[in-house]
MIVEXVEX-560671 format. One line per 2 residues: number of its first residue (from 1); their letters; for each residue y, x, z of C-alpha. Coordinates in nm, 2 decimals. Each point is the difference from the previous one (the first is absolute). Layout:
NUM = a = Y:X:Z ~ ...
//
This chain:
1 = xx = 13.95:16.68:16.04 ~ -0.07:-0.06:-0.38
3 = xx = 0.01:0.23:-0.25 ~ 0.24:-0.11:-0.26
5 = xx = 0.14:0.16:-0.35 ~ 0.33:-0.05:-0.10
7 = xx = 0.21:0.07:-0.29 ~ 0.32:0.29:0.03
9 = xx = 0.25:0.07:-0.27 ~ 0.18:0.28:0.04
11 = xx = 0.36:-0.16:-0.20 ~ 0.23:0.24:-0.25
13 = xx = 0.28:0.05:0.22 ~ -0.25:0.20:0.21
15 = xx = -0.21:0.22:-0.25 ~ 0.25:0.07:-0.21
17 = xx = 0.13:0.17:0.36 ~ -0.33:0.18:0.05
19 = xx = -0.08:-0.20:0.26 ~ -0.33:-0.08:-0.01
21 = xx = -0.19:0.25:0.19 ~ 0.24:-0.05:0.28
23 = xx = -0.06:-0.42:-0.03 ~ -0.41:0.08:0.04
25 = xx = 0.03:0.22:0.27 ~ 0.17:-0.27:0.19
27 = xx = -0.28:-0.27:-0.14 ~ -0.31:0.28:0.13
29 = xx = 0.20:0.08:0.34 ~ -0.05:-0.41:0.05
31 = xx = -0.36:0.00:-0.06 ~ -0.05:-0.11:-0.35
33 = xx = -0.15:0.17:-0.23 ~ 0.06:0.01:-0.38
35 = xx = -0.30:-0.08:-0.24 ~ 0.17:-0.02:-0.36
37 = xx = 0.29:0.10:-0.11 ~ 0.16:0.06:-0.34
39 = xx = 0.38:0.04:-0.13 ~ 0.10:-0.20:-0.28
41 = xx = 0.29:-0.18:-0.16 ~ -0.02:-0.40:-0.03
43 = xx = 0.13:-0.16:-0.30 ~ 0.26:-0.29:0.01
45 = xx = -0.29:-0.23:-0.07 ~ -0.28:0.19:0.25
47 = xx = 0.28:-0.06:0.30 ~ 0.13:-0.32:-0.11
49 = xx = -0.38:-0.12:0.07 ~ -0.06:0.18:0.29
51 = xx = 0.33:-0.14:0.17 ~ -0.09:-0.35:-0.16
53 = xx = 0.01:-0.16:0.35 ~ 0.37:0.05:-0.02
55 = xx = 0.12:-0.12:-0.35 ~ 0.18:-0.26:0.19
57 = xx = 0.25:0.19:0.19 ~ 0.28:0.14:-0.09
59 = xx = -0.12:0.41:0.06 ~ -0.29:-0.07:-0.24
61 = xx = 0.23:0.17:-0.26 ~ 0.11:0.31:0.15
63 = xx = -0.33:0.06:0.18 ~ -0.18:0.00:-0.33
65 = xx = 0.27:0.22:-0.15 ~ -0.03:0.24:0.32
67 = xx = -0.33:0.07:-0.01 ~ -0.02:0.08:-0.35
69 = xx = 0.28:0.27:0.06 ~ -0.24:0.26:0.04
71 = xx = -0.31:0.07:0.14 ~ -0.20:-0.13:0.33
73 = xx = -0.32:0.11:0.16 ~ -0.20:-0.30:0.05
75 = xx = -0.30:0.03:0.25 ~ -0.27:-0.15:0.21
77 = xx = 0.03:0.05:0.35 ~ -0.30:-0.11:0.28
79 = xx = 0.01:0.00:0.39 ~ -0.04:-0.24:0.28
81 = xx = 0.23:-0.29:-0.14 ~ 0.11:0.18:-0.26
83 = xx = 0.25:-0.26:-0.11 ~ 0.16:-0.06:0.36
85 = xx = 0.02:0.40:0.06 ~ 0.19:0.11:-0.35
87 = xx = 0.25:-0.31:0.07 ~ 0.07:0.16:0.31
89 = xx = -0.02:0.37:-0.15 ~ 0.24:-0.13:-0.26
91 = xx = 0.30:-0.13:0.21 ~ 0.21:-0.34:-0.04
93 = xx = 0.07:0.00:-0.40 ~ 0.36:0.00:0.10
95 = xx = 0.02:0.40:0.11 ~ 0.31:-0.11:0.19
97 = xx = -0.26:-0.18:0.20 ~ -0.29:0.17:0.05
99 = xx = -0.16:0.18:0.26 ~ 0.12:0.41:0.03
101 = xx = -0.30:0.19:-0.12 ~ -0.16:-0.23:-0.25
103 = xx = 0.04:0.06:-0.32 ~ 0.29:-0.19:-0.14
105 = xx = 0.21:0.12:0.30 ~ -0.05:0.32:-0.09
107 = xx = -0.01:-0.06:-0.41 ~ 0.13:-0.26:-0.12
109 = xx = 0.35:0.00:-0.20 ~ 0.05:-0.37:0.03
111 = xx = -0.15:-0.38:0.06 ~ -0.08:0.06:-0.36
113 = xx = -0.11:0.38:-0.04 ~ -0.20:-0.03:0.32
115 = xx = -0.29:0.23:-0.11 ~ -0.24:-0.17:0.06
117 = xx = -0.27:-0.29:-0.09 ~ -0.26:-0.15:0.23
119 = xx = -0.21:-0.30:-0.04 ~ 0.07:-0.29:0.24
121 = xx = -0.33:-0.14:0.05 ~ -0.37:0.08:-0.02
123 = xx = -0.05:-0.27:-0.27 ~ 0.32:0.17:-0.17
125 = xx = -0.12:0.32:0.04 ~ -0.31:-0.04:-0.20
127 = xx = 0.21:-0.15:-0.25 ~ 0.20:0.30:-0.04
129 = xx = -0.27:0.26:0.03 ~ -0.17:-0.17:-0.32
131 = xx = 0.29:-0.04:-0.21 ~ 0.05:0.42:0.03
133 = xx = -0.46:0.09:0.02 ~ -0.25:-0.05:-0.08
135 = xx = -0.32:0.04:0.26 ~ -0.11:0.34:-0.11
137 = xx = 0.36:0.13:0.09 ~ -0.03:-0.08:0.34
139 = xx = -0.17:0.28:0.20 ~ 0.02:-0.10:0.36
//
């Protein structure tokens, strides 16, 4: 197994519902453990950057305007394939869809409000991780 970090974002929809402590339990219960974390509020242009990969389609809008609606908790997570494990943790993104027990089964309000962030990939991930620390943040 490889040990891999991957990036979590815990989405407005769900902290401004308290749930974050409830979200990391369930990301610690599944082996990964959280090495940086910090709660902030993206600006228009931080999370039209961040979601830059999708400024082509047609969610690009209201994904930007969703999470700037209030705060998220983004965080570094590391485990045994990190990236492959919090996808799973996570759920399908359509809550409708995903597994009972993960996370946007349990959490999510919608396709849209599903709670929820993960990176997709390892190359992704390290991406992500940069774009919200910086080196000395990470305490793994």
């Amino acid at each position: 197994m490889t040990t891999q970090r991957t990036l979590s974002i815990i989405k407005p929809d769900a902290t401004r519902r308290n749930l974050t402590g409830a979200i990391n339990m369930k990301i610690e219960e599944n082996g990964l453990r959280i090495i940086a974390q910090k709660r902030i509020s993206l600006t228009q242009d931080q999370a039209g950057k961040f979601y830059d990969v999708h400024k082509e389609r047609p969610f690009y809008g209201e994904l930007v305007e969703f999470m700037t609606s209030g705060p998220v908790v983004v965080q570094v997570l590391e485990g045994d394939e990190a990236v492959a494990k919090y996808r799973d943790v996570m759920g399908n993104t359509n809550p409708a869809n995903a597994e009972p027990g993960t996370i946007r089964a349990e959490y999510a309000e919608n396709i849209g409000a599903n709670s929820v962030h993960g990176s997709d990939s390892s190359e992704n991930a390290e991406r992500e991780i940069d774009f919200f620390f910086s080196e000395i943040e990470l305490v793994g």
